[in-house]
LUMMINU-674571 format. One line per field, with one value per atom (N, C-alpha, C): residue number from 1; residue in three letters; chain; atom name; x, y, z. Coordinates in Angstrom, 1 decimal, decimal comma. Layout:
N
miti <- (NUM_...)
bami <- (ALA_...)
gudren <- (A_...)
torpa <- (CA_...)
px <- (X_...)
py <- (Y_...)
pz <- (Z_...)
REM end
This chain:
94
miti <- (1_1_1_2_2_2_3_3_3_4_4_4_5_5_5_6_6_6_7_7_7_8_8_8_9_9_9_10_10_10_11_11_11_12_12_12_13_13_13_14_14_14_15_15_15_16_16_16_17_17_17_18_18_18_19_19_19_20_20_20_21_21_21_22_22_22_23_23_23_24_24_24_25_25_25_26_26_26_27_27_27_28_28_28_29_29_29_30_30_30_31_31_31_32_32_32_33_33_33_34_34_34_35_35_35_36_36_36_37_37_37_38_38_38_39_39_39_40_40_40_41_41_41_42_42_42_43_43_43_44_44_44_45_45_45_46_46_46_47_47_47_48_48_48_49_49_49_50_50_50_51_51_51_52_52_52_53_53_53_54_54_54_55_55_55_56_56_56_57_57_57_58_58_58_59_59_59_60_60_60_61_61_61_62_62_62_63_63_63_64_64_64_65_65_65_66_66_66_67_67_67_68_68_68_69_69_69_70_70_70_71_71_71_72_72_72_73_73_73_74_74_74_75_75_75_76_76_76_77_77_77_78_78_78_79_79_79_80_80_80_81_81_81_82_82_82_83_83_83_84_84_84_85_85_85_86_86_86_87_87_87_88_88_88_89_89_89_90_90_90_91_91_91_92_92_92_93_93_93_94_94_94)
bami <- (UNK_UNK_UNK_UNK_UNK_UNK_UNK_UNK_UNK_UNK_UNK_UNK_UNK_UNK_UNK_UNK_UNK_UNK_UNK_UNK_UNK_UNK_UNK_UNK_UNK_UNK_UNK_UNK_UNK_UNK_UNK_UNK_UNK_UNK_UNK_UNK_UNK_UNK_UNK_UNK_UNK_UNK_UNK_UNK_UNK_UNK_UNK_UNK_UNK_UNK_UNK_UNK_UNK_UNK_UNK_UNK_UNK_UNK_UNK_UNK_UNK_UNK_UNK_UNK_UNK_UNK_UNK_UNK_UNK_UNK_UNK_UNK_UNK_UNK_UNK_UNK_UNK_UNK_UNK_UNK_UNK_UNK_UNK_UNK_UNK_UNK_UNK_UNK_UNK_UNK_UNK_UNK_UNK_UNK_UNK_UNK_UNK_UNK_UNK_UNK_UNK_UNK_UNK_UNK_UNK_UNK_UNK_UNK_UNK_UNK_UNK_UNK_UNK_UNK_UNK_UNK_UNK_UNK_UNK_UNK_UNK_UNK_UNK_UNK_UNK_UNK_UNK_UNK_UNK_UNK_UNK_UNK_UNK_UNK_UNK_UNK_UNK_UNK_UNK_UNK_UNK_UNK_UNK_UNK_UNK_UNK_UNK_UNK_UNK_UNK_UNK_UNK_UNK_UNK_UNK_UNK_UNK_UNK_UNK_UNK_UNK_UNK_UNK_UNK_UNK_UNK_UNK_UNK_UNK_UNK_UNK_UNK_UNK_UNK_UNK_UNK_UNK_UNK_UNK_UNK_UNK_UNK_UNK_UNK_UNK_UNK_UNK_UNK_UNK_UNK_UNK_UNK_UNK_UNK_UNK_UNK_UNK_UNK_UNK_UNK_UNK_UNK_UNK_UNK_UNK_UNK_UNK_UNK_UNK_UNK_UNK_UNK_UNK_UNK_UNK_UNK_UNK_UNK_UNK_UNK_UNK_UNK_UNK_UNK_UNK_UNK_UNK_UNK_UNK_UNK_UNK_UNK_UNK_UNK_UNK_UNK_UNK_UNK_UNK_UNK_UNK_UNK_UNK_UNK_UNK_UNK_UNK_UNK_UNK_UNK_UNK_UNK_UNK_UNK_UNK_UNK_UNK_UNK_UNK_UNK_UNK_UNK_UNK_UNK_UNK_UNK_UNK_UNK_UNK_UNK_UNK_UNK_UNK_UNK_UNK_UNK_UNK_UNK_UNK_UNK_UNK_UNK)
gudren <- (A_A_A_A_A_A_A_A_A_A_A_A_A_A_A_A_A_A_A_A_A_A_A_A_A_A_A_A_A_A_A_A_A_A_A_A_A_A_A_A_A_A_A_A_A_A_A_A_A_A_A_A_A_A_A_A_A_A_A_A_A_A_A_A_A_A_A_A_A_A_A_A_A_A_A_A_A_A_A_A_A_A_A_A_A_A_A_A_A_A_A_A_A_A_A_A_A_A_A_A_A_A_A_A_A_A_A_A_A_A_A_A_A_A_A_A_A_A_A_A_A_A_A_A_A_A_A_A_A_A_A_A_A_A_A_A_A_A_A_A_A_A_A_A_A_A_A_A_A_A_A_A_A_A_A_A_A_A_A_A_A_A_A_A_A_A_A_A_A_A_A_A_A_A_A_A_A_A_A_A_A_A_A_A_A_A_A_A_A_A_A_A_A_A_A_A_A_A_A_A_A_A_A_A_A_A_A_A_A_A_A_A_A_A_A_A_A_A_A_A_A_A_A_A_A_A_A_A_A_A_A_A_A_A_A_A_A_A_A_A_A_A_A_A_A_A_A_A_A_A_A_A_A_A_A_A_A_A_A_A_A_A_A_A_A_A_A_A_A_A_A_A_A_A_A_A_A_A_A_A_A_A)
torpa <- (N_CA_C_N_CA_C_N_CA_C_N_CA_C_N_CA_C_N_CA_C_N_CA_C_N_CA_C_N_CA_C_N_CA_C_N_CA_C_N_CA_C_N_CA_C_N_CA_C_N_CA_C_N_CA_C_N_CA_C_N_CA_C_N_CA_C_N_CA_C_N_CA_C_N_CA_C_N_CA_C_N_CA_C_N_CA_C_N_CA_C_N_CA_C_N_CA_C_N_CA_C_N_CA_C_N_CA_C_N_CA_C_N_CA_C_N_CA_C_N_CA_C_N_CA_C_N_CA_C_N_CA_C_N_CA_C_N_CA_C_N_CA_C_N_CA_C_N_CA_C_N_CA_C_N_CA_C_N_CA_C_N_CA_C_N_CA_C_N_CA_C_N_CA_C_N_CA_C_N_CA_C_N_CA_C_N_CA_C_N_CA_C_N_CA_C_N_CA_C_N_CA_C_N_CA_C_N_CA_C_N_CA_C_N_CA_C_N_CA_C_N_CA_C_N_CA_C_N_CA_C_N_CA_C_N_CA_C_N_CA_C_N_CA_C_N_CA_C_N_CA_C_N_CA_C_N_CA_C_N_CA_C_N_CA_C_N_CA_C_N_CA_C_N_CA_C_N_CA_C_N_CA_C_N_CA_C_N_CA_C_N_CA_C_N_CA_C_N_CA_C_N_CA_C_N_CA_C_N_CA_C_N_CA_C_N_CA_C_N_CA_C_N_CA_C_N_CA_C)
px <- (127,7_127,9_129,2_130,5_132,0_131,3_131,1_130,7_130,3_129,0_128,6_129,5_129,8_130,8_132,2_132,6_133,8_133,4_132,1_131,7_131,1_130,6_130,8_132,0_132,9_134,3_134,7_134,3_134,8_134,3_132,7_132,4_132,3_133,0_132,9_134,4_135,5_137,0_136,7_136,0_135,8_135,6_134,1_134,0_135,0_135,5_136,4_137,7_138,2_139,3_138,7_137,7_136,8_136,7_136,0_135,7_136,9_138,1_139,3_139,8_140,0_140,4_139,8_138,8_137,7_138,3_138,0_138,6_140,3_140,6_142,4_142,5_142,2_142,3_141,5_140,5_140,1_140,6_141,6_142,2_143,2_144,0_145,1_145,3_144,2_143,8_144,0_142,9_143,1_144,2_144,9_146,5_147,0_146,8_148,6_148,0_146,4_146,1_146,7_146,8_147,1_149,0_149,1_150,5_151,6_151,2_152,0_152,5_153,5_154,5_153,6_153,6_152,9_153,5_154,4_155,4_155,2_155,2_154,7_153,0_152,8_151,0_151,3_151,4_151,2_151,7_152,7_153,5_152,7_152,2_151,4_150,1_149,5_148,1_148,1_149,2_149,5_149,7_150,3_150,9_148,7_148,3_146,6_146,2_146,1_145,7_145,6_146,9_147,2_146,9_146,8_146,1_145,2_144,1_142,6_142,0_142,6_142,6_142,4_143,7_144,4_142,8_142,5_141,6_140,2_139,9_138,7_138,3_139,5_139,3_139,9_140,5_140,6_139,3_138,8_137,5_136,3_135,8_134,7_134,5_135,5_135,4_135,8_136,9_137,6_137,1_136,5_136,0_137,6_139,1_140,2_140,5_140,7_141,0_142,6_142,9_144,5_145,2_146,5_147,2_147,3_147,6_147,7_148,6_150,2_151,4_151,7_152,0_152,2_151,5_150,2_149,2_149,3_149,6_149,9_151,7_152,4_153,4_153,2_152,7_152,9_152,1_151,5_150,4_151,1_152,0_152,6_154,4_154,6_155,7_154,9_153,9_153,7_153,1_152,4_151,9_153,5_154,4_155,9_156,7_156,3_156,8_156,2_155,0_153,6_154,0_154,6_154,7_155,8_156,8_158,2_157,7_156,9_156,4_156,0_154,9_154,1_155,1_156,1_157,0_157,7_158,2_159,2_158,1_157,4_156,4_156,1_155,9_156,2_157,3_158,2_159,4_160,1_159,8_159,5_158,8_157,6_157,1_157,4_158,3_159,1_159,8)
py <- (167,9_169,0_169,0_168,9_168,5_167,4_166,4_165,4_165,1_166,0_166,4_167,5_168,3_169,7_168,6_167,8_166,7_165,9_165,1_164,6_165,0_166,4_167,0_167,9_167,9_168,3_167,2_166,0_164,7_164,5_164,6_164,4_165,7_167,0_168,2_168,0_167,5_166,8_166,2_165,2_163,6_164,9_165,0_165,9_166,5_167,5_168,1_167,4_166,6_165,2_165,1_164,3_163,6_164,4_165,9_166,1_167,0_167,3_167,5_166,6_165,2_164,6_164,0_164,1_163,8_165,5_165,9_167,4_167,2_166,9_167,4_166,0_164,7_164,1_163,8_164,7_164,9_165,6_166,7_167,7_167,1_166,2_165,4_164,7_163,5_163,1_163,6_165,1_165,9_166,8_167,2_167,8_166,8_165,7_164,6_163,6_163,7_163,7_164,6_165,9_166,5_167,1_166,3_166,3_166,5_166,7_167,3_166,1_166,2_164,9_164,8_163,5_163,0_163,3_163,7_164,5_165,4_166,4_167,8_168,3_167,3_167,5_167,1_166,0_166,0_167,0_167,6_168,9_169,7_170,4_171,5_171,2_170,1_170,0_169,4_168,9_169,0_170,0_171,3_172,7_173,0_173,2_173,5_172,6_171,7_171,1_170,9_171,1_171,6_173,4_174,3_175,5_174,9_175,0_174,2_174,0_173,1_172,1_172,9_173,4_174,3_175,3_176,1_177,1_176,9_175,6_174,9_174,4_173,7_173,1_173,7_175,1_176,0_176,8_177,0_178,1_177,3_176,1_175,4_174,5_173,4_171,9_172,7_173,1_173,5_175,2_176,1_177,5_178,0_178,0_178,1_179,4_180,1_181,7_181,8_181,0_181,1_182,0_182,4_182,8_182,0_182,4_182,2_181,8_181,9_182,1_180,8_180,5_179,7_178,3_178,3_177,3_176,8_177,9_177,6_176,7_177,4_176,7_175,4_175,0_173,0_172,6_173,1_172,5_172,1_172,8_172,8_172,0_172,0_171,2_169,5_169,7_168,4_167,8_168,5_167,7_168,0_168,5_168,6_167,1_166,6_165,1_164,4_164,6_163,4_163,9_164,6_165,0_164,1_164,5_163,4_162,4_161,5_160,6_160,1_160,5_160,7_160,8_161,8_161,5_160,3_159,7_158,7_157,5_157,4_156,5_156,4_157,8_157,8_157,2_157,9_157,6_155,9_155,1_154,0_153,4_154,0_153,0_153,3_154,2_154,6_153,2)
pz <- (241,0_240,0_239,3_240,1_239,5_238,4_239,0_238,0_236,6_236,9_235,6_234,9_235,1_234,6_234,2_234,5_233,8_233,1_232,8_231,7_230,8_230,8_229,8_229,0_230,0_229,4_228,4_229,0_228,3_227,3_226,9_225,4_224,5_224,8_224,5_224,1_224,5_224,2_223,3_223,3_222,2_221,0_221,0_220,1_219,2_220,0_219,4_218,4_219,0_218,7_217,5_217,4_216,3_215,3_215,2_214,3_213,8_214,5_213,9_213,1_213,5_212,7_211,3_211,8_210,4_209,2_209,8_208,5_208,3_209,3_209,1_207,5_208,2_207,3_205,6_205,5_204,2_203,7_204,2_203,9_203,4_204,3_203,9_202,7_202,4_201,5_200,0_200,0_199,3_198,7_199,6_199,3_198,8_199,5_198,7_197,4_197,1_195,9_194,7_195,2_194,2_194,2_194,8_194,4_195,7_196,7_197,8_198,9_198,9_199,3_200,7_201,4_202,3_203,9_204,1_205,1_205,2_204,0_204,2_204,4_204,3_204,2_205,7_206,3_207,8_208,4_208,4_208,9_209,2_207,9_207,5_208,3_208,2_208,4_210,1_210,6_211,8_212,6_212,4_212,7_213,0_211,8_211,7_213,3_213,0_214,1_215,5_215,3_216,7_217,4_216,4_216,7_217,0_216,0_216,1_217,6_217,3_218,8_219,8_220,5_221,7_221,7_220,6_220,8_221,1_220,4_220,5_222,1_222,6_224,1_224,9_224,7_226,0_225,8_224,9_224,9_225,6_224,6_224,2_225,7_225,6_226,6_227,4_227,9_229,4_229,8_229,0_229,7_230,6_229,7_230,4_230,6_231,4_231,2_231,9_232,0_232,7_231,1_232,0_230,7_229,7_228,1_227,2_226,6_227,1_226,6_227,3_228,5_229,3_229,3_228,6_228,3_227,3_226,4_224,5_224,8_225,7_225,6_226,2_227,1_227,5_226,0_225,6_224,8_223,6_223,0_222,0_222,3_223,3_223,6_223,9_224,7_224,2_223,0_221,6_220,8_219,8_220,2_219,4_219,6_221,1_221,0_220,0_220,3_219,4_217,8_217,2_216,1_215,5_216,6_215,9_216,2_217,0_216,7_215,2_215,2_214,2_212,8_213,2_212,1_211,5_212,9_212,9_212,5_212,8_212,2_210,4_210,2_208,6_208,0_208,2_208,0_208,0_208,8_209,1_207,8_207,3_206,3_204,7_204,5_203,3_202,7)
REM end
């Protein structure tokens, strides 16, 4: 029973991942088509994303009911490393 209840966590995750990034990045696309420097579009559309996300797979994949405050904070401290990543990587290809 665990078993199955974790492999569907797992493609209920994928899911989620996937079809985030499929939107975030047409979104992307679209803004820095029309004029919006490519920094700030990841910023912005990263900030989205990572709500998104958080809400989607504590509700959806994981059924989370722990507190809220305490959850949203590791969550957001850790996709804040992945950010300056993701930064420093841009930045890099200037």
């Amino acid at each position: 029973m665990i078993r199955k209840a974790l492999g569907w966590q797992i493609v209920r995750f994928g899911i989620v991942g996937i079809a985030s990034n499929i939107v975030l990045y047409m979104l992307y696309c679209g803004i820095t088509s029309i004029g919006l420097g490519y920094k700030l579009a990841m910023s912005l559309l990263y900030v989205v994303g990572v709500i998104q996300t958080f809400f989607f797979n504590k509700k959806w994949t994981f059924n989370h009911q722990g507190y809220l405050n305490v959850t949203l904070l590791r969550y957001i401290v850790i996709y804040g490393v992945c950010y300056l990543i993701n930064l420093g990587v841009i930045g890099k290809q200037e």
